[in-house]
N, C-alpha and C positions, 0 to 999 in steps of 0.2 A: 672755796673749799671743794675737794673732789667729791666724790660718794664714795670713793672707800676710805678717805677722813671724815666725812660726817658719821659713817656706818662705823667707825672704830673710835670716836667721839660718846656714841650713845650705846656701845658696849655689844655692838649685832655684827653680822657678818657681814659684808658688802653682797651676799648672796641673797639675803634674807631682805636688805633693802629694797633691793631691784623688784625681790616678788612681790612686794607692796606696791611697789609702784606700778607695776603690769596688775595686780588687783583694783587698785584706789583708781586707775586710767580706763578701766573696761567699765566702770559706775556711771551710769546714768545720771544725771544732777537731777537734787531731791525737786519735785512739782507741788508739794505739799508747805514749801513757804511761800511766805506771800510779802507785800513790804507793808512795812507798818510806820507810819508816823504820830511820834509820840509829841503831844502839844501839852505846853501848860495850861492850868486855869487859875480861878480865882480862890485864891483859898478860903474867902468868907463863902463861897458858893460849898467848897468841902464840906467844909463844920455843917451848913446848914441839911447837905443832905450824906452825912457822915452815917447814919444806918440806911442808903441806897445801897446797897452793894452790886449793883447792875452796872453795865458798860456799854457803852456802846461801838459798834464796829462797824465801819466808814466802807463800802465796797467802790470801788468806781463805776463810773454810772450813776451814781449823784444816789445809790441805794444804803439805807441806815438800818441796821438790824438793832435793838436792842437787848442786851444778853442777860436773864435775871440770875439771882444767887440761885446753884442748886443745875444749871443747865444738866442736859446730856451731852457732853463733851465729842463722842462719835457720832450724834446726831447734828452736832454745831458742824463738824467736819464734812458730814454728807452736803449737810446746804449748804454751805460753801461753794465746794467744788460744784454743785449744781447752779447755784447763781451765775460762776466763773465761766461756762459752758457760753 
């Protein structure tokens, strides 16, 4: 499909495409993700500590943070990116 059939598919002007794309191409890629892997458990371990509402988050580096209910979410963010350093 060209871009000025996609651009006339989604109802915009092949003009208006293009400046998204010179926008969306001058972006830096976000530094603020990170990769996550999601593992299962055992679900009699759940039930049993089903009012923990704590998590824990696995850094590499063999480092373990455990995150209680109630954090400060821009302070989780600051040490983070401070551990990551």
């Amino acid at each position: 499909m060209t871009a000025k059939e996609f651009a006339a598919s989604r109802g915009i002007t092949p003009t208006t495409l293009y400046w998204w794309r010179s926008q969306l191409g001058r972006r830096r890629p976000a530094t603020d993700l990170v990769p996550v892997e999601v593992v299962e458990h055992d679900v009699g371990v759940a039930r049993h500590r089903a009012r923990d509402t704590s998590f824990e988050l696995h850094i590499a580096g063999g480092l373990t943070l455990r995150i209680t209910a109630g954090f400060d979410e821009v302070e989780l963010r600051r040490l983070v990116r401070a551990l990551r350093c």
